[in-house]
MIGU-217697 format. One record per residue (C-alpha): residue number from 1; residue in one letter; y, x, z. Coordinates in Angstrom, 1 decimal, padded with zeros to 4 digits. Layout:
MIGU-217697
+------+------+--------+--------+--------+
! resi ! resn !      Y !      X !      Z !
+------+------+--------+--------+--------+
!  NUM !    A !      Y !      X !      Z !
...
+------+------+--------+--------+--------+
END
This chain:
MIGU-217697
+------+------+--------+--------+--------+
! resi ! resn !      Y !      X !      Z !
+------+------+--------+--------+--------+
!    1 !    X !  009.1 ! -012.5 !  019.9 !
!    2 !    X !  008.0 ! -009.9 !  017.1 !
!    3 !    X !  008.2 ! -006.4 !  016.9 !
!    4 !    X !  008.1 ! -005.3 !  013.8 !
!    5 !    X !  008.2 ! -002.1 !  011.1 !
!    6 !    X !  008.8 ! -001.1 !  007.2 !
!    7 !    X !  007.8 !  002.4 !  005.4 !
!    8 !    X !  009.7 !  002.8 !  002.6 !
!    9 !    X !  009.6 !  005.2 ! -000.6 !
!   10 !    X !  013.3 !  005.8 !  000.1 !
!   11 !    X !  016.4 !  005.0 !  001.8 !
!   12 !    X !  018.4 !  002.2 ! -000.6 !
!   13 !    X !  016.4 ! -000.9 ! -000.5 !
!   14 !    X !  018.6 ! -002.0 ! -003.6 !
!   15 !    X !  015.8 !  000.0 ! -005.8 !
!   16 !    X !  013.0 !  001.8 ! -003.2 !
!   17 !    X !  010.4 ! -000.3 ! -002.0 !
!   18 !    X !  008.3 ! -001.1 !  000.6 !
!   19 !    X !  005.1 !  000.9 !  001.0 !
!   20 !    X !  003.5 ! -000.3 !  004.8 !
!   21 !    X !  004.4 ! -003.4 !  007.1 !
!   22 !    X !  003.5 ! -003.8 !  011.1 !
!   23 !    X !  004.7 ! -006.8 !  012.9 !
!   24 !    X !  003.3 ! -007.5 !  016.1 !
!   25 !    X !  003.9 ! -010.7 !  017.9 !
!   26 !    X !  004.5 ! -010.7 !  021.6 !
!   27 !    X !  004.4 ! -013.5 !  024.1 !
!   28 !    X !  006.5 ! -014.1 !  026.9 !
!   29 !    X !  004.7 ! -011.1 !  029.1 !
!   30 !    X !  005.3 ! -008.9 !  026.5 !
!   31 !    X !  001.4 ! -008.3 !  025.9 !
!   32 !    X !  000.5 ! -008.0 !  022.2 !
!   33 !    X ! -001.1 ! -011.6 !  020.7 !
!   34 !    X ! -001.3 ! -010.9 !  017.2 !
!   35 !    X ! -000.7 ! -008.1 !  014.6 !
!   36 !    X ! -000.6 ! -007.7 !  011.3 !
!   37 !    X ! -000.2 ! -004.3 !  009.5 !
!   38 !    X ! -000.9 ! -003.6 !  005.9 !
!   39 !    X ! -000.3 ! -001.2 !  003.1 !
!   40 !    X !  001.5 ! -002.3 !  000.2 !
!   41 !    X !  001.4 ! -001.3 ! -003.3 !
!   42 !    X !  005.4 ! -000.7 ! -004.3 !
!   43 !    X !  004.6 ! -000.5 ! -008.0 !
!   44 !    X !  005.9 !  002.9 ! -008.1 !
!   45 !    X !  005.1 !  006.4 ! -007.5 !
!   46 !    X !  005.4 !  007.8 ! -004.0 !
!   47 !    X !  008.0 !  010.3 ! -004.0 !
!   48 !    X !  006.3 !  013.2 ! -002.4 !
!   49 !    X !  008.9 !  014.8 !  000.0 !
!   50 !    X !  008.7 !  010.9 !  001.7 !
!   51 !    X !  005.0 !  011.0 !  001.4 !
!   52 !    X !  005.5 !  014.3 !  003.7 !
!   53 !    X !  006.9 !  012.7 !  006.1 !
!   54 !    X !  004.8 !  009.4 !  006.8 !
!   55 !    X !  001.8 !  011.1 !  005.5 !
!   56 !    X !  001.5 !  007.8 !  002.8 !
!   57 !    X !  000.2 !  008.7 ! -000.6 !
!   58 !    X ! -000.3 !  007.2 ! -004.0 !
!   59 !    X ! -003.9 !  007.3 ! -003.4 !
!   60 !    X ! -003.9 !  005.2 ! -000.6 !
!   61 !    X ! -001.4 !  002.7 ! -001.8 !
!   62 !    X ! -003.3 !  002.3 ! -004.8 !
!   63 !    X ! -005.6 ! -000.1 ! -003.9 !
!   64 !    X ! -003.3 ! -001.8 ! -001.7 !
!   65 !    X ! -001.8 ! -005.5 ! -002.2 !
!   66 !    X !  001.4 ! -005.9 ! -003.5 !
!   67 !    X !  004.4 ! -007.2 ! -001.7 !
!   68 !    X !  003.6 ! -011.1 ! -003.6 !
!   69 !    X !  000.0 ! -010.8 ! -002.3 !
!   70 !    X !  001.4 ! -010.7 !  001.4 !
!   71 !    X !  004.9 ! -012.3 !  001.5 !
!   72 !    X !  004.1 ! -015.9 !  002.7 !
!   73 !    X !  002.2 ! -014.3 !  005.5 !
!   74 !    X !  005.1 ! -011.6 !  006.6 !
!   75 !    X !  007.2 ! -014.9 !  006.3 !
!   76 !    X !  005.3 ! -016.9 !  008.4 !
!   77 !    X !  005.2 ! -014.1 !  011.4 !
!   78 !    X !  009.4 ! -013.3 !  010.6 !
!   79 !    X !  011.0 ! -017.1 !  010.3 !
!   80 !    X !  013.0 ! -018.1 !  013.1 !
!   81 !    X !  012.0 ! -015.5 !  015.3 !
!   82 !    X !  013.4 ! -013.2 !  017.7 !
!   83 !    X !  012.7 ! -010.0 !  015.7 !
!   84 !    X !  013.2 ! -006.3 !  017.9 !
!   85 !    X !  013.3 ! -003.1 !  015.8 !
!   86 !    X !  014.5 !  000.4 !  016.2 !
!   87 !    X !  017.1 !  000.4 !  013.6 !
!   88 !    X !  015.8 ! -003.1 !  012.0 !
!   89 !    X !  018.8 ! -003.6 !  010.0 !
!   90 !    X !  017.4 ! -001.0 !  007.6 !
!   91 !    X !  014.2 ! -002.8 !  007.7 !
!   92 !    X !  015.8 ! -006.3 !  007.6 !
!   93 !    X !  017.7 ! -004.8 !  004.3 !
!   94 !    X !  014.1 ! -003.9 !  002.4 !
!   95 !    X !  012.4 ! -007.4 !  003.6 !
!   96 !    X !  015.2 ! -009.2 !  001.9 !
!   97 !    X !  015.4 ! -007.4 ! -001.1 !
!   98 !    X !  011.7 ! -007.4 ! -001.6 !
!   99 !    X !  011.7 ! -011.0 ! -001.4 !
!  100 !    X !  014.8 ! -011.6 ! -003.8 !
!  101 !    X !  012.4 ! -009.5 ! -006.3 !
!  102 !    X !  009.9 ! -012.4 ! -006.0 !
!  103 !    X !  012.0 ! -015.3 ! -005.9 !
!  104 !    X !  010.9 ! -015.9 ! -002.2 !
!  105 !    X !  012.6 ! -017.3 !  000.5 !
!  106 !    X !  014.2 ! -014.7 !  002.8 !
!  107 !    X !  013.2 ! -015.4 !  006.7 !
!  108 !    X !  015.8 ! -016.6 !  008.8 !
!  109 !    X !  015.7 ! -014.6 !  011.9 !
!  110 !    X !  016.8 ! -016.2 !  015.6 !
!  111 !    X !  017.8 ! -013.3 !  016.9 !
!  112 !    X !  017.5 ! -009.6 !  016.1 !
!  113 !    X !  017.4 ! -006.5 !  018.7 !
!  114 !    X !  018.1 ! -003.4 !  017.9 !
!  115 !    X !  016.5 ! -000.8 !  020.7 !
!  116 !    X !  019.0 !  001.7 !  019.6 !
!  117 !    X !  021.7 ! -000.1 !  020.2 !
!  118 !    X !  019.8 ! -000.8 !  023.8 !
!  119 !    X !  019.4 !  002.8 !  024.4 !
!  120 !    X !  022.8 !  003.5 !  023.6 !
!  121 !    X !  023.9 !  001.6 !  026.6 !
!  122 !    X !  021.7 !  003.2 !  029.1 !
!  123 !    X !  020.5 !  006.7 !  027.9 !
!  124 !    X !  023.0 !  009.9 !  027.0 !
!  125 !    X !  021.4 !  011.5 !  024.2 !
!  126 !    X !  022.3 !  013.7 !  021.3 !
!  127 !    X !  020.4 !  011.5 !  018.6 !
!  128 !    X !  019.1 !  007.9 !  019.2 !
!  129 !    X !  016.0 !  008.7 !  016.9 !
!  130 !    X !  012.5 !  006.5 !  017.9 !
!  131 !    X !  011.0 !  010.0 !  018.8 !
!  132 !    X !  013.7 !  011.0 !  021.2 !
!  133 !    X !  014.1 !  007.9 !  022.6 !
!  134 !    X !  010.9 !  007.5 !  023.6 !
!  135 !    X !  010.4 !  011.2 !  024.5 !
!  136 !    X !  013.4 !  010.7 !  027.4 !
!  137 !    X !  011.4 !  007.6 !  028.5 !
!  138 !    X !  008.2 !  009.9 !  028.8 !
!  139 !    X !  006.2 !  007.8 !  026.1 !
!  140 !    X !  003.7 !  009.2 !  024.0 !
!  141 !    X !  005.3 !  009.9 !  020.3 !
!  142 !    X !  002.0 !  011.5 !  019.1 !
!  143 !    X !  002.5 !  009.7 !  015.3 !
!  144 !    X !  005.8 !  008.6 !  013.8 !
!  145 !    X !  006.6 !  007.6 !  010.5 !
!  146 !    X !  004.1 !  004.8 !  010.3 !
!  147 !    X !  004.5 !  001.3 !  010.8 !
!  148 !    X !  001.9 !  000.3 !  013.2 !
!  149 !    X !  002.6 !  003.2 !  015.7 !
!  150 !    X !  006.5 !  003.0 !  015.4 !
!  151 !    X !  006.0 ! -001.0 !  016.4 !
!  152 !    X !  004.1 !  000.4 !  019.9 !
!  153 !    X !  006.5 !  002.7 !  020.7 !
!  154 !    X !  009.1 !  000.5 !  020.2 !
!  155 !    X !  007.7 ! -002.2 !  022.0 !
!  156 !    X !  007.0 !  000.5 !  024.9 !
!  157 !    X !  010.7 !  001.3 !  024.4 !
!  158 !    X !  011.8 ! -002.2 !  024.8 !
!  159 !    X !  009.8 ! -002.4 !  027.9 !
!  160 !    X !  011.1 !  000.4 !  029.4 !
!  161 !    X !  014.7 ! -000.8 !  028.3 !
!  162 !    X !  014.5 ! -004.0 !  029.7 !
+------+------+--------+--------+--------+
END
């Protein structure tokens, strides 16, 4: 099972792009065997009311690799797996595109969880955000908006969840 995250330079993955990955791979415990989290150079200008919210900027992407230089790995740690996200469908839309823009193979996933949709079922809140989500489930929210700790506190989430 993988947990995984995008930040984005916008919302339509038909022309923003992908600006930071996290996937972490679980095993059957749930305890955390492998990660892999990287910036990634879009190509493009980070527009700055985004870069206000995840805190990413053009300086730091700058140096970055670029989505080719790291594909075949986030394929390797996505293909037929059992993929949990908060919201991955919005995530699932950037990988694809992303690797339609290369000529890649887009990974076939086994299964994918969505821990909104999960918190839907048990929790009565006003908004199913990451933040609040985990905030109701008394874990720790100190840094959204960036891959690697949106992939924790959604695999805390999950855990709790389950």
């Amino acid at each position: 099972m993988v947990f995984f995250d995008c930040e984005t330079t916008g919302l339509k993955a038909i022309h923003d792009r992908i600006v930071e990955v996290c996937i972490v791979v679980v095993n059957d415990a749930l305890e955390v065997v492998d990660k892999f989290v990287t910036l990634i150079n879009p190509g493009v200008s980070m527009p700055a009311d985004v870069s206000k919210i995840n805190g990413i900027t053009d300086s730091m992407l700058a140096a970055a690799p670029s989505f080719t230089a790291v594909a075949d790995k986030i394929y390797q740690l996505l293909n037929s797996q059992v993929v949990v996200g908060q919201y991955p469908i919005f995530d699932i839309e950037f990988l694809a595109e992303e690797f339609k823009r290369i000529g890649y193979p887009v990974p076939a996933y086994k299964t994918v969880l969505d821990t909104r949709q999960m918190a839907k079922r048990v929790l009565r809140l006003e908004k199913y955000s990451l933040v609040n989500i985990a905030r109701e489930l008394g874990i720790s929210d100190e840094q959204d908006h960036r891959a690697e700790s949106d992939v924790l506190m959604t695999l805390a989430v999950y855990k709790r969840l389950r």
